[in-house]
BAKEKOL-157776 format. One record per residue (C-alpha): residue in three letters; x, y, z; residue number from 1. Coordinates in nm, 4 decimals. Layout:
+---------+----------+----------+----------+-----+
| residuo |        u |        v |        w | num |
+---------+----------+----------+----------+-----+
|     ALA |        X |        Y |        Z | NUM |
...
+---------+----------+----------+----------+-----+
# end
This chain:
+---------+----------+----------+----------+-----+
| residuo |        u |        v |        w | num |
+---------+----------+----------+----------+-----+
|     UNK |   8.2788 |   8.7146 |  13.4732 |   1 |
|     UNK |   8.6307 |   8.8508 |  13.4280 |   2 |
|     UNK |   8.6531 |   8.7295 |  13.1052 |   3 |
|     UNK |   8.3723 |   8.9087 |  12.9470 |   4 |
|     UNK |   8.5138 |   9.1899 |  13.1148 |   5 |
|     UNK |   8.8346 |   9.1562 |  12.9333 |   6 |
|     UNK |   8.6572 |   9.0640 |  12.6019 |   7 |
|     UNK |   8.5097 |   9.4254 |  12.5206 |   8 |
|     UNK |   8.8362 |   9.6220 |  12.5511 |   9 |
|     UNK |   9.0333 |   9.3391 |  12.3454 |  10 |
|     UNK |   8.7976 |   9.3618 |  12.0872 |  11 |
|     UNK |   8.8334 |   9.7015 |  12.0820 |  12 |
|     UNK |   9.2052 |   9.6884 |  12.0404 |  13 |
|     UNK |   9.2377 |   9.4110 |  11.7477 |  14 |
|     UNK |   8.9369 |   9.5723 |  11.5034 |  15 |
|     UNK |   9.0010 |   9.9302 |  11.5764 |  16 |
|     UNK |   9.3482 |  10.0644 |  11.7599 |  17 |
|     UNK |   9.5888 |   9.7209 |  11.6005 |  18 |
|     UNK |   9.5027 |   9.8213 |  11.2370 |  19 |
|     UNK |   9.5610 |  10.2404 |  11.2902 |  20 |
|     UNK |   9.8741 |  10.1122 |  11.4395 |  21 |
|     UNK |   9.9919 |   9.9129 |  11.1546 |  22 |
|     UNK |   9.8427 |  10.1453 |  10.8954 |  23 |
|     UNK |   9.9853 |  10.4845 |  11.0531 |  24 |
|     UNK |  10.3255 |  10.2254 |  11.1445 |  25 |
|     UNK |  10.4034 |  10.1503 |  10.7742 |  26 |
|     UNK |  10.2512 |  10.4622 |  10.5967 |  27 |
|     UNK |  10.5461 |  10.6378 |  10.7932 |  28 |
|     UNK |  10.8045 |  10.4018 |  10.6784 |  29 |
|     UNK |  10.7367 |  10.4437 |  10.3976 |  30 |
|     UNK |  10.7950 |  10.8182 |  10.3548 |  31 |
|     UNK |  11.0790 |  10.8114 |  10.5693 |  32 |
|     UNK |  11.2514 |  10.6026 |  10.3069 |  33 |
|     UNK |  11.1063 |  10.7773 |   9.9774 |  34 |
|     UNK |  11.3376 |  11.0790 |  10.0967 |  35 |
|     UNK |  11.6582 |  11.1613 |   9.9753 |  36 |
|     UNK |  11.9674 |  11.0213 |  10.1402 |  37 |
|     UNK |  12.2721 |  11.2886 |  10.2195 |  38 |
|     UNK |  12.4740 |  11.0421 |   9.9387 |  39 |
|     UNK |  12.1655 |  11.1104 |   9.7309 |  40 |
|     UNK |  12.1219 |  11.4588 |   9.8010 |  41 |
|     UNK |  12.5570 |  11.5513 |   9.7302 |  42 |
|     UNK |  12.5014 |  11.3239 |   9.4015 |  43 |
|     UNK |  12.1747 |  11.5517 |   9.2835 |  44 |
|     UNK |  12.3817 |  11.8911 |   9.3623 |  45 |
|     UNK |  12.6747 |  11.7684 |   9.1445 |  46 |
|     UNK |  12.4833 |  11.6398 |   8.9085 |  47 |
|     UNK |  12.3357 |  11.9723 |   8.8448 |  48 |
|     UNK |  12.6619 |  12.1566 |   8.8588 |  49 |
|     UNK |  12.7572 |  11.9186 |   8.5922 |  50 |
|     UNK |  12.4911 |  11.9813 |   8.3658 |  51 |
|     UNK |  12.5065 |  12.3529 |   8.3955 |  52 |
|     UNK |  12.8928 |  12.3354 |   8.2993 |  53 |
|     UNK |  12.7907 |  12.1220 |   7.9721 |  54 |
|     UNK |  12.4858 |  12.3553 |   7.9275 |  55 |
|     UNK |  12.7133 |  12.6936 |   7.8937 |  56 |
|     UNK |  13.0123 |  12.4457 |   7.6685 |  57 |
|     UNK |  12.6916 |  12.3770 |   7.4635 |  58 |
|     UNK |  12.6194 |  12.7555 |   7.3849 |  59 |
|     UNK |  12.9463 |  12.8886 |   7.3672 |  60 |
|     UNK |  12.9612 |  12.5641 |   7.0868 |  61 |
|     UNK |  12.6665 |  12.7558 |   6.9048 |  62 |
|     UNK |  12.7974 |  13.0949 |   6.9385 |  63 |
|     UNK |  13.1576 |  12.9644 |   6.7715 |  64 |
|     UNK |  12.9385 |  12.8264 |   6.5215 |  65 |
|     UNK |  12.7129 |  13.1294 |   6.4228 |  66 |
|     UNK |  13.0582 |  13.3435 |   6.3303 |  67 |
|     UNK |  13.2085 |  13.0629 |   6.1855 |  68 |
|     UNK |  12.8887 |  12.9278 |   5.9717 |  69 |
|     UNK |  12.5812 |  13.1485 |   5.9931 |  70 |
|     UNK |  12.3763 |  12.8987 |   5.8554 |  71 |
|     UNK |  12.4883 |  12.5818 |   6.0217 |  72 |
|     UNK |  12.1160 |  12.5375 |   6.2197 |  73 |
|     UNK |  11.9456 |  12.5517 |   5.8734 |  74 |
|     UNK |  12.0813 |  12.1687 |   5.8623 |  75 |
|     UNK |  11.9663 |  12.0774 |   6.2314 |  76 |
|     UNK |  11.6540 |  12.2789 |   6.2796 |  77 |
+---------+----------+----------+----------+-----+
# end
């Protein structure tokens, strides 16, 4: 009689609560490692920095160029 007893709950546990578990378990892991990493994040920020640098080189390039040849992005355009 104990054993039917025990058989409901168990039941219970492996085709309902078990799978949640695992589901909710991995789902988690998952985002916790799709985030950036303080390395990752550092990297990003001087990354940017780096590519607003080059972006204000690249116009002060264009503005030397429009005094220097007016017509220069009639070739590139």
């Amino acid at each position: 009689m104990m054993s039917f007893l025990m058989v409901g709950p168990l039941m219970v546990f492996i085709l309902i609560v078990a799978p949640l578990w695992l589901i909710l378990h991995y789902r988690s892991k998952r985002n916790f490692s799709d985030s950036l990493s303080h390395d990752d994040y550092e990297q990003l920020n001087q990354l940017s920095e780096t590519s607003r640098q080059l972006q204000q080189r690249v116009q002060t390039l264009e503005k030397i160029l429009d005094v220097e040849s007016p017509n220069w992005r009639n070739h590139y355009e």
